[in-house]
N, C-alpha and C positions, 0 to 999 in steps of 0.2 A: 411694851415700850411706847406704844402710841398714846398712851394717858402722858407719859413723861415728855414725849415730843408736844404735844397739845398743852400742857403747863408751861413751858419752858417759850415756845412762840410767844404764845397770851400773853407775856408777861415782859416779849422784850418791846414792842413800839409802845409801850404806855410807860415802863421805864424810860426808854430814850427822851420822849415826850417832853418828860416830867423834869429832867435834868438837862443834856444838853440842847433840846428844844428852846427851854426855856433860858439857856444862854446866847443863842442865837436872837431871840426876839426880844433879850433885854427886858425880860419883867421878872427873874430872877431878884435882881437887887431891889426893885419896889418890893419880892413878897418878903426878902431880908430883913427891911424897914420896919414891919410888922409888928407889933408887940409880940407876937407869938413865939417861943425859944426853937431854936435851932433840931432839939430834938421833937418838939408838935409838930416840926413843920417834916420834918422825915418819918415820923410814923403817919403822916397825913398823907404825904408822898406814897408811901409805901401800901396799906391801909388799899388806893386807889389800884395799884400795881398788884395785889393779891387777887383783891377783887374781879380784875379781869381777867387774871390767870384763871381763875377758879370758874369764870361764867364762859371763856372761849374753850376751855376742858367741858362742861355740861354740856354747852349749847352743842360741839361737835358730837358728842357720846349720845345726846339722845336726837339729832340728827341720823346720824350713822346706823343706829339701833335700829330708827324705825324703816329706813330703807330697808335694811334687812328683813325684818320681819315681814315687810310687804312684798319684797323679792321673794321671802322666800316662801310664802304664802302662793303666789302665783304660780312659780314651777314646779311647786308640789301639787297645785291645781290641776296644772297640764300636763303633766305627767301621767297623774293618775286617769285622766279622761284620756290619756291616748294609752293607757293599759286596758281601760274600759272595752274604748272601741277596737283594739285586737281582739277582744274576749280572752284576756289574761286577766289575771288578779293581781292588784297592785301590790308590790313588794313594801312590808316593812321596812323603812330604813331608820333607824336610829342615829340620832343626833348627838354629839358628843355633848358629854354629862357638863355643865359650870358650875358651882355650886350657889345662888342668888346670896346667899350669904357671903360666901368668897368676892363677888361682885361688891362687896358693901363695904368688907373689911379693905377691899383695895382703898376703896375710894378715902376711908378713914387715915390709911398710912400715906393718901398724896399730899393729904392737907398739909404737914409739917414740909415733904417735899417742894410745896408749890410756896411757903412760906422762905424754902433757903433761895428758888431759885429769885423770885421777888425782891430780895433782898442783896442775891449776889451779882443782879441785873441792873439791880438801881445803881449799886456801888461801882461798877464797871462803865455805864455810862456816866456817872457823875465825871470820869476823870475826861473824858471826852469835850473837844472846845467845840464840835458842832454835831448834827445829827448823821449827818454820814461818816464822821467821824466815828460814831459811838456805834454804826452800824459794822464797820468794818472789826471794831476790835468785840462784839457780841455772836456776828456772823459764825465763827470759827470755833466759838465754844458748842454750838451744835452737834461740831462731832465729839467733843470730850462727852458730850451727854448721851450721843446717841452709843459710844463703844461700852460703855458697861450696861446700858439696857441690851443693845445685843448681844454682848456676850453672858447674861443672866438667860439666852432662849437655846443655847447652844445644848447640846444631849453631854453628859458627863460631869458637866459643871454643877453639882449640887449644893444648898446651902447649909452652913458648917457656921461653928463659933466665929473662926476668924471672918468669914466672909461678909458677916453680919454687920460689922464695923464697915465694910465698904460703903461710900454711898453709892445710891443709885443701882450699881448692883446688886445689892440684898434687898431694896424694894424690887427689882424684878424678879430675882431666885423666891421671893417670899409669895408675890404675884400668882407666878406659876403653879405655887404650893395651894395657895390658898381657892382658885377658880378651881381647881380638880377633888376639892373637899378637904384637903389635908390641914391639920391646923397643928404650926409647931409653936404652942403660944410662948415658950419663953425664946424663941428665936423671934418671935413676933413684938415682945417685949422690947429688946433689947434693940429692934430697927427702927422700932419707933419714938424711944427715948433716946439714940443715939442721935437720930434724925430731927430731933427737937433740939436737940445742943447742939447740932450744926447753922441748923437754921438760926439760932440765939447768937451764935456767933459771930456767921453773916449780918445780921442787924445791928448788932451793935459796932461791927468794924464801917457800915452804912453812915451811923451816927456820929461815931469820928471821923470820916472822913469828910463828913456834911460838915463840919465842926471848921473844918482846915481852910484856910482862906486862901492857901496855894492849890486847893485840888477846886475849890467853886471857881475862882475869878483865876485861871489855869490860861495862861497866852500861850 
C-alpha cells in the first residue's frame, strides 16, 4: 500500500497546480486562446501529472531501498562482530523470501493505477475555484485510497473472481500474491485490464469536463 500511497500524493500538487493554480493566477484563459484543442491541452496536463506520479513513486522506492540495504548491512555487521567477540558463532538468519520478479510485475500493474489516480486528480481539482480549495476536496480521498490497500494486508481476505474487479484492492490482494512468488496470471489478467478501463474512463470523463465552460470558469 505504500507504492499506492506514493502514486496517489505525486500526483496531487502538480494536478492542483495545473488546474486550479492556474485559475487563481489567470493564465488559464491565455493557454485557452491557444490554437491547441481542448483535449492537447488535457492530455498535456495530464501527460505532466503522470509523470510525477511515477518519478515521486521511484525516486521514494529507490530512496527507501537503499537505506535499507545500508541499514541493514551495518547491523548485520555488528551483530556479527559482537558474536565474534563473545566467541559464539554467528547465527543464520534468514531473510523473508520477495520474489525480484514479484517486485517487477508490481511495478508493471501501478502503471495503469497511477494512470487513474492522474487523471481522477486532475478531474477533482479542475472543479475547484482555488488551490486550497482543490486541496480540501483531494485531502480526504487519501483515505478512500488508503481503506482498500489496507484492507488487501489483512490475514483472511484472499484474492477471488469478484475481488479482482475491485480497484485498488485486487492491486494489493495481487501484490501480496505476487512479492511471495505466487503468480495467479489470469487473476493478473483480469486487474490489469480492468484497471486499464478504469483509468480510460477517468480520462476521458477529465476531457469532458475540461470541455465544460461551467466547471473551468467555475465562481
Amino acid at each position: 500500500y505504500l507504492i499506492i500511497i506514493l502514486c496517489f500524493t505525486g500526483a496531487m500538487y502538480p494536478a492542483i497546480d495545473l488546474t486550479a493554480g492556474e485559475k487563481e493566477r489567470g493564465t488559464l484563459e491565455t493557454l485557452l486562446c491557444s490554437p491547441a484543442s481542448r483535449a492537447e491541452l488535457v492530455f498535456g496536463k495530464f501527460l505532466l501529472v503522470l509523470v510525477s506520479s511515477l518519478s515521486a513513486m521511484a525516486m521514494s522506492l529507490i530512496s527507501m531501498g537503499g537505506t535499507a540495504i545500508v541499514m541493514g548491512t551495518i547491523l548485520s555487521r555488528g551483530a556479527r562482530e559482537q558474536a565474534m567477540a563473545a566467541g559464539e558463532q554467528a547465527a543464520a538468519v534468514s531473510a523473508p523470501f520477495i520474489d525480484p520478479l514479484g517486485l517487477l510485475g508490481v511495478l508493471v500493474l501501478v502503471l495503469p493505477v497511477a494512470v487513474l489516480f492522474s487523471a481522477v486528480e486532475f478531474t477533482v481539482a479542475l472543479f475547484a475555484r482555488s488551490s486550497k480549495e482543490a486541496q480540501s476536496y483531494l485531502g480526504p480521498m487519501m483515505l478512500v485510497v488508503l481503506l482498500p490497500a489496507i484492507l488487501g494486508m489483512l490475514p483472511g481476505i484472499d484474492l477471488n473472481a469478484p475481488l479482482a474487479f475491485v480497484p485498488l484492492l485486487n492491486l494489493s490482494l495481487v501484490c501480496r500474491e505476487m512479492l511471495s512468488g505466487v503468480w495467479h496470471w489470469g487473476y493478473i489478467a483480469i486487474i490489469f485490464s480492468s484497471t486499464c478501463v478504469y483509468a480510460a474512463m477517468a480520462l476521458a470523463l477529465a476531457v469532458r469536463m475540461f470541455n465544460r465552460e461551467d466547471v473551468i470558469f467555475r465562481a
